[in-house]
C-alpha positions as CSV (number, residue, x, y, z in Angstrom):
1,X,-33.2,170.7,-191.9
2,X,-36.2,169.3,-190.2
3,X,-39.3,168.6,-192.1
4,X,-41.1,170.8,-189.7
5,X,-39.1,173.6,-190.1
6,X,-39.6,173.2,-194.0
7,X,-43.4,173.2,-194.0
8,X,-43.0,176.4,-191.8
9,X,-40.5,178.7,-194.2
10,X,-42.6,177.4,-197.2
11,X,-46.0,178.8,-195.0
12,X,-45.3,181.7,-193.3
13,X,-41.9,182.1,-195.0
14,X,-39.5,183.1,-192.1
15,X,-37.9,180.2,-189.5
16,X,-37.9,179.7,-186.3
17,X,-34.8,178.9,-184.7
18,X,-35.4,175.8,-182.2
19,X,-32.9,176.2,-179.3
20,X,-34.8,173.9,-177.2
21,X,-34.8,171.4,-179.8
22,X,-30.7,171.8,-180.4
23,X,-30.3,171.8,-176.4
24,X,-32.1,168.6,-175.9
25,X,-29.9,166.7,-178.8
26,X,-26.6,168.2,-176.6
27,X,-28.0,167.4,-173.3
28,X,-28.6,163.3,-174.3
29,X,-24.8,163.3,-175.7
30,X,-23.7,164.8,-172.5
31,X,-25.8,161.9,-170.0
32,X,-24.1,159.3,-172.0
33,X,-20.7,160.6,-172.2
34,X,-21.1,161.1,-168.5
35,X,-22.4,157.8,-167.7
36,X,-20.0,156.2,-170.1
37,X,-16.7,157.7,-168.5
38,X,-18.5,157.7,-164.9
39,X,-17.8,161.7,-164.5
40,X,-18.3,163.2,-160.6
41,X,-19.4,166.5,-161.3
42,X,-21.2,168.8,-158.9
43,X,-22.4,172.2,-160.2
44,X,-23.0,175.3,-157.8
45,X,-24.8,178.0,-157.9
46,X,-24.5,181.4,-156.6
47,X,-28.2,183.5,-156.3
48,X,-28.4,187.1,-154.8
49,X,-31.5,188.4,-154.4
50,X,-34.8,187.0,-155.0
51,X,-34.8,188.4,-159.2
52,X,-37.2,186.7,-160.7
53,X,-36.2,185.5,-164.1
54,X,-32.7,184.6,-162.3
55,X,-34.5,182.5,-160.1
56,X,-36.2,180.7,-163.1
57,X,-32.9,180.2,-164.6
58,X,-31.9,179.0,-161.3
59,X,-34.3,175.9,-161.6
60,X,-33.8,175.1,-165.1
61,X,-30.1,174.4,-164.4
62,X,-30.7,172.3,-161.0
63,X,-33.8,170.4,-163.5
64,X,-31.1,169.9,-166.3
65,X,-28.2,169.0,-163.7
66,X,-30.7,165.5,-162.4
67,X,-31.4,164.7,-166.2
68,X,-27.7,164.3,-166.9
69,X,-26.9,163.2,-163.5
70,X,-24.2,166.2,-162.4
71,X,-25.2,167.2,-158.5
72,X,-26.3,170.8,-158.1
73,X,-26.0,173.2,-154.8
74,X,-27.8,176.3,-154.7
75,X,-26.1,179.4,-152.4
76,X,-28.7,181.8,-151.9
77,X,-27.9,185.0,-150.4
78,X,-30.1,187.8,-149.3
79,X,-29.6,191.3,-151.6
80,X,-28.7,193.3,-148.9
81,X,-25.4,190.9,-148.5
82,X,-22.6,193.4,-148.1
83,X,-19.2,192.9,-150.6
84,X,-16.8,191.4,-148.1
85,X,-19.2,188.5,-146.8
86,X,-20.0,187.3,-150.4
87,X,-16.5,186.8,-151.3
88,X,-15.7,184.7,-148.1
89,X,-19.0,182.6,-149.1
90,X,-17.2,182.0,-153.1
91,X,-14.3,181.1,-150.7
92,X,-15.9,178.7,-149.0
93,X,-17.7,176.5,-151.8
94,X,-15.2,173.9,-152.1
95,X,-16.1,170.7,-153.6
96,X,-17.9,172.0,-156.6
97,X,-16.6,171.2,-160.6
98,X,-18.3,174.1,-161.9
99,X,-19.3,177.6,-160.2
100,X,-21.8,179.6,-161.3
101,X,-22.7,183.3,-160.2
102,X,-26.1,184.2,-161.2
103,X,-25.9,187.3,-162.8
104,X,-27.5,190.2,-162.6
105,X,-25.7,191.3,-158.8
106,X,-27.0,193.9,-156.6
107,X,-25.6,196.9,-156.9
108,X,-23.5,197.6,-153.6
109,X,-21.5,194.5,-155.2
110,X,-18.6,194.7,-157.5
111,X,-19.1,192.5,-159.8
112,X,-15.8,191.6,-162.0
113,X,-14.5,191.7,-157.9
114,X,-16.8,188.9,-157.4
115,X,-16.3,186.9,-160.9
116,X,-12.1,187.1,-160.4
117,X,-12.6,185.2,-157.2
118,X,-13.9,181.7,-160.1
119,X,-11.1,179.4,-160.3
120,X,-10.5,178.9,-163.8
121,X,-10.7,174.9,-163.8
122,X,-14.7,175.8,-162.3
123,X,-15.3,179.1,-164.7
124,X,-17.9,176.7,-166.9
125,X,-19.0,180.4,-168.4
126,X,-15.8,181.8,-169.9
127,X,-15.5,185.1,-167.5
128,X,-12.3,184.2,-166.0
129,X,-10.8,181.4,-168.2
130,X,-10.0,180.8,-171.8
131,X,-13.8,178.6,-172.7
132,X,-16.1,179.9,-174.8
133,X,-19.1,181.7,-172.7
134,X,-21.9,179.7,-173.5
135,X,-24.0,182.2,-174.7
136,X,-21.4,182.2,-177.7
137,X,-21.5,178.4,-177.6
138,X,-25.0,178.7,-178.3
139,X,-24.7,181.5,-181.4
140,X,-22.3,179.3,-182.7
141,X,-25.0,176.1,-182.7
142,X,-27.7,178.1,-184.3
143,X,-25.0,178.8,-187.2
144,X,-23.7,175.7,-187.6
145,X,-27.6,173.5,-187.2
146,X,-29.3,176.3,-189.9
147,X,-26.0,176.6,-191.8
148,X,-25.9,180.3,-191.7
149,X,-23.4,182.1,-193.3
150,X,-21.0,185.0,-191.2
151,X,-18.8,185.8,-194.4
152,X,-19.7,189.0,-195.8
153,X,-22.7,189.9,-194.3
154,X,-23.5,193.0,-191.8
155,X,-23.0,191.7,-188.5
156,X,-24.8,194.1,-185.9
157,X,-24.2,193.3,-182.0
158,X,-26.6,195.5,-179.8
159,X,-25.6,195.6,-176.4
160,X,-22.1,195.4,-174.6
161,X,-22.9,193.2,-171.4
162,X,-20.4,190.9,-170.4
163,X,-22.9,188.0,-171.1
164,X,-23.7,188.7,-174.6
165,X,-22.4,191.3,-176.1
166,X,-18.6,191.7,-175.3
167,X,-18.3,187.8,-176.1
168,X,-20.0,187.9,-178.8
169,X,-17.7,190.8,-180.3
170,X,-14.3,188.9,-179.5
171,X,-15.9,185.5,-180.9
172,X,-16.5,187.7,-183.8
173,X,-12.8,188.9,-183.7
174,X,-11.5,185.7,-183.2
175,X,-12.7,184.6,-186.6
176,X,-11.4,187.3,-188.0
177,X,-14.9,188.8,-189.5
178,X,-16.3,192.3,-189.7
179,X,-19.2,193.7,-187.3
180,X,-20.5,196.3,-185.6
181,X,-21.1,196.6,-181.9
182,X,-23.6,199.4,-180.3
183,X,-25.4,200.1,-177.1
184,X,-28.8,200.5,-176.6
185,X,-28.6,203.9,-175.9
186,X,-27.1,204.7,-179.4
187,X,-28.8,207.5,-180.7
188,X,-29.9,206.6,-184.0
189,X,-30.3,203.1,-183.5
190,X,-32.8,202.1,-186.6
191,X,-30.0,203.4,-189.3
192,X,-27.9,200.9,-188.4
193,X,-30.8,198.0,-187.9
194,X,-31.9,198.9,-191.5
195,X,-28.7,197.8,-192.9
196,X,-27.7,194.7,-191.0
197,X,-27.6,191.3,-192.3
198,X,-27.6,189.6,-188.9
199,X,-28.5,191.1,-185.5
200,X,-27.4,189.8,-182.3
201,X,-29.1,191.6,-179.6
202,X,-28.7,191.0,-175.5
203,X,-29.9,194.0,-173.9
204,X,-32.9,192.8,-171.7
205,X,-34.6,196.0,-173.2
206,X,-38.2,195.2,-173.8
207,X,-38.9,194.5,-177.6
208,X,-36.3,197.3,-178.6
209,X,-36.0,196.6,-181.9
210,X,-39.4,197.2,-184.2
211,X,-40.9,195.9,-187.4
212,X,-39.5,198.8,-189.0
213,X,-36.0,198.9,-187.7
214,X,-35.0,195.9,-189.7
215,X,-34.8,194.8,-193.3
216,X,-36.6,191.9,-195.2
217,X,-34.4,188.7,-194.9
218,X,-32.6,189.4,-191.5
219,X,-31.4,187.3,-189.5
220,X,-31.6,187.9,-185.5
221,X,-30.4,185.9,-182.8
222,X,-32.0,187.7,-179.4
223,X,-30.6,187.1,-176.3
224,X,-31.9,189.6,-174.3
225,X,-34.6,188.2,-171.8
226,X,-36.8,190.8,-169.7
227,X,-40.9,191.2,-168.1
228,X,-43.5,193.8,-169.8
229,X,-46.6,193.5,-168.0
230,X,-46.2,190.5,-166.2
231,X,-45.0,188.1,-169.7
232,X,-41.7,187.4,-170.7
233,X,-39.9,189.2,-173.6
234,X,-36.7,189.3,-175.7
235,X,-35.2,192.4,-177.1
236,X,-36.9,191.7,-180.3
237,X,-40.8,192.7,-181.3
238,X,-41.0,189.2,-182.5
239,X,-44.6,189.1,-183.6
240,X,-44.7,191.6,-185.9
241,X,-40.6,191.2,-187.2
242,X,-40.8,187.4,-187.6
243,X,-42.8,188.1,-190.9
244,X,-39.6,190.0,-192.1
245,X,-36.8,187.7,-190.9
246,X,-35.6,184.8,-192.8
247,X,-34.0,183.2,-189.5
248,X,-35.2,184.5,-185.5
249,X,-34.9,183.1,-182.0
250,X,-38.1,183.1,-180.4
251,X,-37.6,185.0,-176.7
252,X,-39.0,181.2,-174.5
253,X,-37.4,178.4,-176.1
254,X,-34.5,180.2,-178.4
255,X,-31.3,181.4,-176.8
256,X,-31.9,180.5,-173.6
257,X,-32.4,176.9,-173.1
258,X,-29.3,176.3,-175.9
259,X,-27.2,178.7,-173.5
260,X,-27.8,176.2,-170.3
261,X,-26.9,173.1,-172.6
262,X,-24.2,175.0,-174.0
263,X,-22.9,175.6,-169.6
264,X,-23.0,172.0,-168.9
265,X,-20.9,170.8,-172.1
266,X,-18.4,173.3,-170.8
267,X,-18.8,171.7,-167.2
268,X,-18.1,168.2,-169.2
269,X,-15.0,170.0,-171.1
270,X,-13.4,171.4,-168.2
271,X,-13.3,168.0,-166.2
272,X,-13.0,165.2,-168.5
C-alpha cells in the first residue's frame, strides 16, 4: 500500500479506493505489450441516443484507445432507430477486434436481441462469451491491490443489472462464496445493509444507500453511476458514509475508470 493511502486511513481513518490510479498501471502494461507483439486492434462502438453519461463514457474509451494505440470507430445512431435497422448496422461492422454496445438502449429495442448478435471472439465485455465482464475484472483489482478478504464475510450485491449485478453474483458463485443479492426495490433494504460486511452496489439509483444503512468498517465497492441536480453520483451517500467505511470507491475516479482499463485487457486477451 501506497504511502498516500497510509497517511489518509491513519487521518480520517477510512480509504479511498484509487481506480484511476490501478487503471493507469494496467493501461501502460497493455501499450507495451501491444507495441511489443505489434497487435492490430480496432475497437467499435455502438451509441444510441444522445444519453449523457454514455456519451462521456463514449469518449473516455476513444481517449484511452489513442494512449495505447488500438483504433476506435464510433456508430452513432439516433434513439428513435427502430429494432430491425440496428441489427443490420451490428451486421455490418466488420473489421472491428472488439464490439461494444453502449448500454443503456432505448426502449423499443430488445436488448439481449441486440447483445446475441456480438461474436464471441469481439464480446471484450463478457455478455455473450466465456471472459470475465470487466466490471468484475475491476472488483476483482480492488480485492487483489487493497488485499481484501471475501472469505467469511457478508457479501451484499444490490442491484441485478446485467452490468453489475448478475456478474458480480456468478463471479461470486464461481468462487464458491456466500452472498446475498437484492434489488433496489427490496422493501426493507437497510436490514440487510446493517449487516453486510461488503456491499457491491450498481443500481444508478442516486445515493441510495445512507450513513445509517451501513455499519462501522464496511467495505463498498459502488458501481452505480447516475445525475442529481446537474453533478454526478454513485449509489452510495459517500460524503457522509466514507467516515464509516474502512474501504469505498469514490463515484468519479473509482469503478469506472478501472472498468474501461479492465475492457481493453479483455480486448488484448481475446486477440493475442
Amino acid at each position: 500500500m501506497s504511502n498516500r493511502f497510509e497517511i489518509w486511513i491513519l487521518t480520517f481513518g477510512f480509504m479511498i479506493l484509487d481506480g484511476k490510479k490501478l487503471a493507469g498501471k494496467i493501461l501502460r502494461e497493455l501499450k507495451e505489450e501491444i507495441k511489443a507483439k505489434q497487435l492490430k486492434l480496432k475497437l467499435a462502438v455502438i451509441l444510441v441516443g444522445q444519453d449523457e453519461l454514455s456519451k462521456i463514457y463514449v469518449e473516455r474509451k476513444k481517449e484511452i484507445a489513442k494512449t495505447i494505440g488500438v483504433d476506435f470507430e464510433l456508430f452513432n445512431f439516433p434513439d428513435d432507430i427502430s429494432q430491425k435497422d440496428l441489427e443490420e448496422k451490428i451486421k455490418n461492422i466488420k473489421d472491428a477486434q472488439g464490439l461494444v454496445v453502449q448500454l443503456p438502449l432505448p426502449k423499443q429495442i430488445n436488448v439481449d436481441k441486440i447483445l446475441s448478435l456480438i461474436p464471441q471472439k469481439k464480446d471484450v465485455e463478457g455478455f455473450v462469451s466465456k471472459i470475465d465482464s470487466p466490471v468484475v475484472c475491476a472488483i476483482e483489482e480492488f480485492f487483489k491491490e487493497y488485499k481484501i478478504a471475501l472469505e467469511n464475510k457478508e457479501v451484499l450485491i444490490i442491484g441485478k443489472g446485467r452490468l453489475v449485478g448478475k456478474p458480480a453474483a456468478k463471479w461470486l458463485e464461481n468462487k464458491g462464496l456466500a452472498f446475498k443479492i437484492i434489488d433496489k426495490s427490496e422493501k426493507d433494504i437497510s436490514s440487510l445493509t446493517k449487516k453486510a460486511d461488503i456491499i457491491i452496489t450498481g443500481t444508478g439509483s442516486p445515493e441510495l444507500i445512507k450513513e445509517n444503512m451501513v455499519k462501522t468498517g464496511v467495505v463498498i465497492i459502488d458501481a452505480g453511476t447516475c445525475k442529481k441536480e446537474g453533478k454526478t453520483v454513485g449509489d452510495v451517500d459517500f460524503k457522509n458514509i466514507c467516515k464509516k467505511a474502512q474501504c469505498i470507491t469514490p463515484c468519479v475516479g473509482g469503478v469506472g475508470p478501472l472498468t474501461i482499463a479492465c475492457l481493453f485487457k479483455n480486448l488484448v486477451k481475446l486477440n493475442k
